[in-house]
N, C-alpha and C positions, 0 to 999 in steps of 0.2 A: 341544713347540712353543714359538718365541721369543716373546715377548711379543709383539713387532711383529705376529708370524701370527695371533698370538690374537686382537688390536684389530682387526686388518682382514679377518680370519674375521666375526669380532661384528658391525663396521661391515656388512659385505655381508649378515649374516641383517640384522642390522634394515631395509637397505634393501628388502632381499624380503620383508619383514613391513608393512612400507609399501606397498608395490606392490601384494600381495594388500589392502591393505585397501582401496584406494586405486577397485581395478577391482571388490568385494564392493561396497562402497557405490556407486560408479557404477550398478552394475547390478542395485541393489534400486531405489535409488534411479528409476531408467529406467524399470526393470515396475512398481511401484507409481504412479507417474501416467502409465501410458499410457495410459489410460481417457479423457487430456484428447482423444485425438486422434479422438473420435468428437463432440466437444462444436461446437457451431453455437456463431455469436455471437449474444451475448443482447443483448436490448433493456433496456440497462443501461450506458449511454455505447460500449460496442462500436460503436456508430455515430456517435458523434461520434470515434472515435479510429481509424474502419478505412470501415465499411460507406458510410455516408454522408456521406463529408470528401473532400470533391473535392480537395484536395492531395493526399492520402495515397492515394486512388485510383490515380492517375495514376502511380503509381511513383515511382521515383527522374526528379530530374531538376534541372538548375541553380535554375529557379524554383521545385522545390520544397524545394532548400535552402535558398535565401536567405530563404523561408516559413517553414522549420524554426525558423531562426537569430533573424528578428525578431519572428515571431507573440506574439503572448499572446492565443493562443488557449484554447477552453475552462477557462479561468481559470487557464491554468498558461505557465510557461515552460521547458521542457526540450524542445531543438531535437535532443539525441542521440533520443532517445526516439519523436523522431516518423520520423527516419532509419529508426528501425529498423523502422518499421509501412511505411515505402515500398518498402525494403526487401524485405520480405514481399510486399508486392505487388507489387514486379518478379517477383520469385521464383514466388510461387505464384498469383498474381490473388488475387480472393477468397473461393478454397476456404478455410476455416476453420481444417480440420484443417493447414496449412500452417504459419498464423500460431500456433496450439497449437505445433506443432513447436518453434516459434523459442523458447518461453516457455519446456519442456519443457527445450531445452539450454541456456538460461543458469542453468534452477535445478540441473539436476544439475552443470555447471559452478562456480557458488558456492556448492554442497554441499563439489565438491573442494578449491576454495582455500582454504575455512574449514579441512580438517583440512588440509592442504597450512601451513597461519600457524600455527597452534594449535601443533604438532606444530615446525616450525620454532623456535617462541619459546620453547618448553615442554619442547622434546624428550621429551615423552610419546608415545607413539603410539598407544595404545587409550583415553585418555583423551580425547586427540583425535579418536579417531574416533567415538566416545561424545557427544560434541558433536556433532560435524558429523553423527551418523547422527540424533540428536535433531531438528537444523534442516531436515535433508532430508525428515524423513517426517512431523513434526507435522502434526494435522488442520488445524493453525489456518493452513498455511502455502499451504491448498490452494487460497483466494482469489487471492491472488497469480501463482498458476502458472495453475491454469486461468482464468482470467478474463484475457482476451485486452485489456481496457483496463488492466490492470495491469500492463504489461508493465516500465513502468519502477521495479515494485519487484522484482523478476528481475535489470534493468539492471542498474539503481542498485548493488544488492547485488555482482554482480562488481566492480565498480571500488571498492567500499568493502574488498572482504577484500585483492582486488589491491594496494590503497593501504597496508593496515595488515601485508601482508607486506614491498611495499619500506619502509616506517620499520621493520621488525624488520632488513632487511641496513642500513639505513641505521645505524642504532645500533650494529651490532656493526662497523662502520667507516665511520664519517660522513665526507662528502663531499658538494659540491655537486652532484653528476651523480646520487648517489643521491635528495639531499632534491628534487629537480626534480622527480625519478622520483614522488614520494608528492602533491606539488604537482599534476604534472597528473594524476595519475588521480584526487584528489581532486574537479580541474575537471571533469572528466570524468565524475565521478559525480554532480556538483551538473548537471550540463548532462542529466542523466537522471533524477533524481530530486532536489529540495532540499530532503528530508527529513534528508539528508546533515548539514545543517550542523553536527552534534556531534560530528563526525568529528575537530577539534582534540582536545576533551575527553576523547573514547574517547584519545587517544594520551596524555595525560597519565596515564589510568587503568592504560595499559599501562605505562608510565613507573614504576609503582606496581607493578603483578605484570599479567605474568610477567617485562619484562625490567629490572629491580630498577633501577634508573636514579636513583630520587628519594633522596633522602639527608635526615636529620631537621636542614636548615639552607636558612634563609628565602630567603636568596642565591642557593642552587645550585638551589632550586625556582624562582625567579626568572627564571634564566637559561631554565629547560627550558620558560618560559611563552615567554620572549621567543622560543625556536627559532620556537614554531609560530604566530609572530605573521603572518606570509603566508597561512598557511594562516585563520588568523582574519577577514584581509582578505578570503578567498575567500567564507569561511562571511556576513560582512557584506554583503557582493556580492548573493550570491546571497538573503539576506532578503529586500535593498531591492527585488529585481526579484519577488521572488515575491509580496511586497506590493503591487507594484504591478498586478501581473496577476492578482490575486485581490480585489482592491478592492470590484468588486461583488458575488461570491461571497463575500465573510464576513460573516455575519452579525450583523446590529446589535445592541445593548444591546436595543431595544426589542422581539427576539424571544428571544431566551436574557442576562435581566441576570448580573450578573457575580456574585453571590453562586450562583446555579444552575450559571454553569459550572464555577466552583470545585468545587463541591460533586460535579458530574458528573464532576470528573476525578480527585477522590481516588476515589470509588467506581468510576470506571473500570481505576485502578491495581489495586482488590483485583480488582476480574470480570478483568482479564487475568493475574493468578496464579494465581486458579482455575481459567480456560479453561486455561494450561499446564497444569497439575496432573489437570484432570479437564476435557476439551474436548467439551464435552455442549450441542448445542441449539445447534448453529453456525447462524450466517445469513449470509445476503449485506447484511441490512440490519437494525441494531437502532434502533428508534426511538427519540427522543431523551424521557427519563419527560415524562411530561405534569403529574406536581403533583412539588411539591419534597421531598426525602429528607435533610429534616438531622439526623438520626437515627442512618441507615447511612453519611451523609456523616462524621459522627463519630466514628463506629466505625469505618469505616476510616481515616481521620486517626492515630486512635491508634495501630490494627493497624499503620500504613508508620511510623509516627512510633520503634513499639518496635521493630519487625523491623531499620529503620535503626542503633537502638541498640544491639542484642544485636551488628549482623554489624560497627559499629567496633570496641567492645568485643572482641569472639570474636575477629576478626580483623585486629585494627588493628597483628599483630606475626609470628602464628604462623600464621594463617589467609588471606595477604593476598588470597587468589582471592574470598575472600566480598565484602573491600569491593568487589574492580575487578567483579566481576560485578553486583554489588546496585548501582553506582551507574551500569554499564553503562544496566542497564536503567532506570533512572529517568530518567536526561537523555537519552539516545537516544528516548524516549518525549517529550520536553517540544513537539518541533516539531507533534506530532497530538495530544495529550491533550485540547484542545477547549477553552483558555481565549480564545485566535481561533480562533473557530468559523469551518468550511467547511463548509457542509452540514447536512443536519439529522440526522446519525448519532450517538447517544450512542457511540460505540465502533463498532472497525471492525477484524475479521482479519486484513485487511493490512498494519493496522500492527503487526503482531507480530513483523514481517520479520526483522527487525535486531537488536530490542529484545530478544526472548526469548533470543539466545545468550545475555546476562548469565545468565538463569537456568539456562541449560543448564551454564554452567562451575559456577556456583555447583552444579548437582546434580553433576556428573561430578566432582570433585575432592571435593567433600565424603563420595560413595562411597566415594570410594577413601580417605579420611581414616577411615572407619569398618569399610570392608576389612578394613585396617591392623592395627586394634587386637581383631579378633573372630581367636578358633582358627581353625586349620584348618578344621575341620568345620563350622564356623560360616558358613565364607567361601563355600561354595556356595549359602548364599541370599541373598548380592550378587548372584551370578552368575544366578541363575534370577530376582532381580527386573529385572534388565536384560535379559535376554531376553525376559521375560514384557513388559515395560515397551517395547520394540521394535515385539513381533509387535503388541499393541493398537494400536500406531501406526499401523502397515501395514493393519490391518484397515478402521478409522476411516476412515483417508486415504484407503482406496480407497473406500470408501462414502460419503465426503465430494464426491470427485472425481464420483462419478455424480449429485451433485445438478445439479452444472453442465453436463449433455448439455442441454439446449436453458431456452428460458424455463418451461413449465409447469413441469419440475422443482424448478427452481430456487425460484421465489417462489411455488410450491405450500410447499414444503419450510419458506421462511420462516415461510409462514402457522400453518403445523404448530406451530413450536418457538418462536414467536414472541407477542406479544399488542398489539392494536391498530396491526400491520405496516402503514399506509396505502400505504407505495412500494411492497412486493410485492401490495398487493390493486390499484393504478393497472397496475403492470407484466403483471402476470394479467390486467387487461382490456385491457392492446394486442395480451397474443397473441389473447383470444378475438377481438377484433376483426378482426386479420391474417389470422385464420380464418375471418372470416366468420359467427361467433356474437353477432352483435349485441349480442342480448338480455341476455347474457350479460357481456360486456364493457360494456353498462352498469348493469349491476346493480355489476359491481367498483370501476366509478368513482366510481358514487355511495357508496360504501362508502368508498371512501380521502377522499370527501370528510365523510363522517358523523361519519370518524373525526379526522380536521384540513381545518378549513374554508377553513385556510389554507396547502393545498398548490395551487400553482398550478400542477402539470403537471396533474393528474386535472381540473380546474375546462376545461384547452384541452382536453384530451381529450374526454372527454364534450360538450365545445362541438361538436366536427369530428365525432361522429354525429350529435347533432342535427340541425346546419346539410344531415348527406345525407338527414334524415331527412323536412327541409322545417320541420322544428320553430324557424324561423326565430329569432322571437322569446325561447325560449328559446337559443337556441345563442350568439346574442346575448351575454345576463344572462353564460352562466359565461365567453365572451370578455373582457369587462368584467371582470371578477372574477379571472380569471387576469393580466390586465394590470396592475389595481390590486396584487396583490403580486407581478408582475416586470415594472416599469414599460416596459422596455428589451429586452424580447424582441421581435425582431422575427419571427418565425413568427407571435406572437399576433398585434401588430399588424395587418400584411399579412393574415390570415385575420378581422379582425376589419371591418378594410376591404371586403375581400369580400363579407361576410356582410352589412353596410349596403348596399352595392351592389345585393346579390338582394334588400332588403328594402326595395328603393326608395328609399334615405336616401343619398344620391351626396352629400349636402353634406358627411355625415356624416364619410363615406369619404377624403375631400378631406385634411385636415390629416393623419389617418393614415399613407396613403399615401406623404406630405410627409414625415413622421417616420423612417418607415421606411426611405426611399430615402437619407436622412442617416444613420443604422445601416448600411446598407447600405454607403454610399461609405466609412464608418472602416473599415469590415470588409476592405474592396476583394474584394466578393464581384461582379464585374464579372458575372453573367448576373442575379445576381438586380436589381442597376442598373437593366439594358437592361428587366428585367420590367417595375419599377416604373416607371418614364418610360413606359412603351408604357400602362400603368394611368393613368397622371393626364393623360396627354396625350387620352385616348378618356374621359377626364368634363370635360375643358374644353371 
């Protein structure tokens, strides 16, 4: 056979060794979360992002895009994202199982385009798929997929691997039609998720290994900065608005000061290397410590400070997959590590999305670097650790995926593996309440308030039984209390008014009312308007 027959015999098996691998991982991928499609939405923003958002209700529609487009709603701005929940309810209403659907194929979709880039840039192909089988079936990734308000880290993720394939054609023959190509799906991904924004730096890293680009001369690294200077202005872009629409969601110095979140986001660094490595005692929600740890904050300072040192060293020549993966994951982590806190999560599953491939190439190359160097005989227990190392995934991840069929599950589950969980013991009491277990749903509320006195959802909760309870007076106090730390909720408000109103205190009621109907008009929540004017116009 001619040479030629031989390359292009070779070319056609690899391309057939890609294709089987291509439709094997689709379709483990596929049956290992199809467990989401029995999963209800949980009372766990599902209803600010589906159930109960009169935009996204209503389907697709001109006015609910130009909502999409200018909201800064629920503290966020990504207008693709909310498309896509309308979406869904053109498509399906609001059967559940529909909206799982949609989550279901974007994650087995950027399962494919990971080894689809990987494999492109690398020209490996089990190495790549080694990867990409890694991102598809981790337990830690099973927030994101089944949890129907996460939808745009599923999103986000297509447009991210999408983007980091055209800069791989882009570099192997640059052109302005290509680099546009990387530009908008960049915007496209920051319009879904703005966790994005390290999406320059990730291409620098690539720039580094795999597609060897950087050169040991200040100049020519210079230049490869200057390329993705558009794309910087994107990443800049997108801050300013995400700051701006997260302003009242971050929280202050005077609840988490700056030496605690420092400290919480080195020790969040080491807990998501051990969650990779060993994903034990997952939750929907980790509470954020309640005394300070500079101790363990210490020790892992050192542990990222030496692991840093070993993987420039190790790899600063012969190894370069260690640095582009080790540093993968460190800065693609900087936008949620918690030094601007959102929330009261020390740590969070979801953010694992993106960030964990660094550690997936760093594993899959560094096997295959010790492969390499073991006999023959030796080499079969790579092989049985990576299959062993697969099926636990699969296992996990299905068992992970059933905690999310409804709320009990779920933030029972927390309660389980978790300590001092206040948001799953508040969350446990709306389902008992939903159900009609009173008694019960306030034993939980009081519980998440025993445990932080200064959670103000459980504080309205437990007000809105009282108040049916006739417990006036009290229902009252935790209205108050939930208002004093979220001054500018208008549910509390409006229910707080209310509650003076049955309690004979209409004067009370008065400026409330006032308040709220000013919340209301920024909001342009035009029924609840018409509510509150029909309310202050019947106490004048």
């Amino acid at each position: 056979m001619s040479g030629a027959g031989a390359s292009a015999e070779n070319t056609g098996k690899q391309r057939r060794h890609a294709i089987g691998v291509t439709l094997l991982l689709a379709i483990t991928t596929a049956m290992v979360y199809s467990g989401v499609f029995s999963g209800e939405f949980v009372n766990y923003d599902d209803d600010v992002y589906v159930s109960a958002n009169i935009h996204v209700r209503q389907g697709l529609s001109l006015e609910g895009v130009k909502w999409a487009f200018t909201a800064l709603y629920a503290s966020n701005w990504h207008p693709l994202t909310w498309l896509s929940h309308m979406l869904d309810v053109q498509l399906f209403g609001l059967n559940p199982a529909g909206h799982h659907f949609t989550s279901w194929l974007f994650h087995v979709f950027a399962a494919l385009l990971l080894f689809g880039f990987l494999r492109y840039a690398t020209g490996k192909t089990r190495l790549s798929a080694f990867v990409a089988a890694l991102f598809a079936l981790h337990p830690m990734h099973v927030e994101s997929v089944a949890w129907v308000a996460e939808r745009k880290d599923v999103l986000s993720a297509v447009f991210w691997f999408a983007a980091l394939w055209a800069y791989a054609f882009y570099t192997r023959r640059p052109g302005i039609g290509r680099y546009v190509m990387v530009a908008v799906l960049f915007a496209l991904g920051l319009m879904a998720k703005p966790m994005l924004v390290t999406l320059p730096l990730v291409l620098l890293l690539l720039d580094f290994w795999p597609l060897e680009r950087l050169e040991m001369d200040w100049r020519y690294f210079a230049r490869l900065v200057a390329e993705k200077l558009p794309l910087f202005v994107l990443s800049i872009a997108s801050v300013t608005i995400t700051v701006i629409s997260q302003r009242e969601a971050i929280a202050g110095f005077n609840r988490f000061d700056i030496i605690t979140r420092v400290s919480n986001a080195v020790v969040s660094y080491c807990v998501y290397i051990r969650q990779a490595v060993w994903p034990e005692g997952l939750a929907v929600f980790y509470p954020y410590p309640q005394h300070p740890f500079p101790v363990k904050a210490v020790a892992c300072a050192l542990l990222l400070v030496a692991i840093t040192a070993a993987v420039v060293r190790i790899g600063g020549k012969r190894k370069k997959y260690l640095v582009m993966g080790w540093f993968w994951f460190l800065l693609t982590l900087v936008p949620v590590i918690g030094i601007v806190q959102i929330g009261n999560q020390a740590h969070a599953d979801r953010y694992t999305y993106i960030p964990f491939i660094g550690l997936f190439i760093m594993a899959s190359w560094g096997l295959k670097t010790i492969f390499d160097r073991l006999e023959n005989n030796n080499k079969l227990i790579i092989k049985i650790v990576v299959v062993a190392v697969i099926l636990a995934m699969i296992g996990i991840t299905r068992q992970q995926v059933g905690y999310w069929k409804n709320d009990f599950t779920l933030f029972s589950h927390a309660i389980a593996v978790t300590k001092n969980n206040y948001v799953a013991y508040n969350n446990l009491g709306t389902f008992f309440n939903r159900t009609g277990q009173t008694n019960d749903a306030k034993a939980y509320y009081q519980k998440a308030i025993d445990i932080n006195p200064a959670y103000g959802d459980a504080h309205y909760n437990l007000a809105l039984i009282l108040r049916h309870l006739g417990r006036m007076d009290e229902a009252i106090a935790h209205y108050r209390k939930a208002l004093e730390i979220n001054p500018n909720r208008l549910e509390t408000i409006n229910n707080l008014a209310v509650a003076y109103i049955l309690n004979n205190q209409a004067t009370d009621a008065i400026p409330l009312l006032q308040k709220a109907l000013s919340l209301a008009k920024a909001a342009g929540d035009e029924a609840k308007i018409r509510e509150l004017t029909e309310n202050l116009e019947a106490l004048k």
